[in-house]
C-alpha positions as CSV (number, residue, x, y, z in Angstrom):
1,X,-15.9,23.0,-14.3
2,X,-17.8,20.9,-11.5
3,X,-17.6,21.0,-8.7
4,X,-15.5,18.4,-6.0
5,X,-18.6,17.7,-4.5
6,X,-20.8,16.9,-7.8
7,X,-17.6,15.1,-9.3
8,X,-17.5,13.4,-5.6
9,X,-20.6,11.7,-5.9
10,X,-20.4,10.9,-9.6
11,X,-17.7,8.7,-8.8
12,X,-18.9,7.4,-6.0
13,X,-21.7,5.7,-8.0
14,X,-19.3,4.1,-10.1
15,X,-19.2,0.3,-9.3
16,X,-16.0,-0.4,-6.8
17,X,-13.7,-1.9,-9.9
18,X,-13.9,1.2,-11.4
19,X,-13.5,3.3,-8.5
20,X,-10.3,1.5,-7.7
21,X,-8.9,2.0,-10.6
22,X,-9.8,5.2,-10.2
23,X,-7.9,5.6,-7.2
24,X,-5.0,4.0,-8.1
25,X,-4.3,6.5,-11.3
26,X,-5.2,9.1,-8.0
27,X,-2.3,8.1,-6.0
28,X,0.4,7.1,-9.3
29,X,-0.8,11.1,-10.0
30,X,0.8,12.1,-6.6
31,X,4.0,10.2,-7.0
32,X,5.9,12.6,-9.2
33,X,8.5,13.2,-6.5
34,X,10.1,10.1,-5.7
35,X,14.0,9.8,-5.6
36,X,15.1,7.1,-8.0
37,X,17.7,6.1,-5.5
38,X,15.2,5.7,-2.7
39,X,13.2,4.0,-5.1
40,X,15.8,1.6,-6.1
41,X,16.3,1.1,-2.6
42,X,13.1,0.0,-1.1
43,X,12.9,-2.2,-4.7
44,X,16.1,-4.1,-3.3
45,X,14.7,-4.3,0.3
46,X,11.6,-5.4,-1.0
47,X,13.1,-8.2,-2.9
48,X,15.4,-8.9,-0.3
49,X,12.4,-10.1,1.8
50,X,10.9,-11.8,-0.7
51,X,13.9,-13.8,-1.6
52,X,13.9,-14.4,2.4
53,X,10.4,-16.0,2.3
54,X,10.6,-17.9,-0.3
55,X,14.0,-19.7,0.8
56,X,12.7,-19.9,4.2
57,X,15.3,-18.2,6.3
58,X,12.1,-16.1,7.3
59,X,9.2,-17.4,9.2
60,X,5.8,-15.4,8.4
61,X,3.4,-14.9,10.7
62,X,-0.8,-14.0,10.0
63,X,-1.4,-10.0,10.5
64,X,-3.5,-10.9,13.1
65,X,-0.8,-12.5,15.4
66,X,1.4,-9.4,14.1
67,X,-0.8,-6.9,15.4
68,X,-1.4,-9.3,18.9
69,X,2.5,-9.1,19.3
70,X,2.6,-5.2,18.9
71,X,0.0,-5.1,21.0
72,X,1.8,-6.9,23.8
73,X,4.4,-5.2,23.3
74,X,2.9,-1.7,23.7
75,X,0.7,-2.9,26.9
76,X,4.1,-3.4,28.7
């Protein structure tokens, strides 16, 4: 068996479409816990604000004036 190291850098080489697919399979791998109800429920919340966007009762806003209003908000 190799080692993490040697298998580490083998991957690393491969070119970045690779290696995110990579790391996606990675991460589905570590998900074998997840409630189906808690599931469901961030599903529903997560079309919920969808829905919200789309029909405009929801403004968006760019992440970087998101992150200037937290920031604000911490500094006071």
């Amino acid at each position: 068996m190799k080692s993490i190291e040697l298998l580490t850098k083998e991957l690393l080489s491969l070119p970045s479409i690779s290696r995110a697919l990579l790391a996606e399979k990675l991460i589905e791998s570590l998900e074998f816990d997840i409630d189906p109800a808690i599931q469901s429920a961030w599903t529903n919340e997560a079309k919920t604000r969808r829905d919200a966007v789309r029909d405009g009762s929801v403004q968006t806003i760019s992440g970087d004036d998101a992150l200037a209003q937290v920031r604000r908000l911490l500094a006071q």
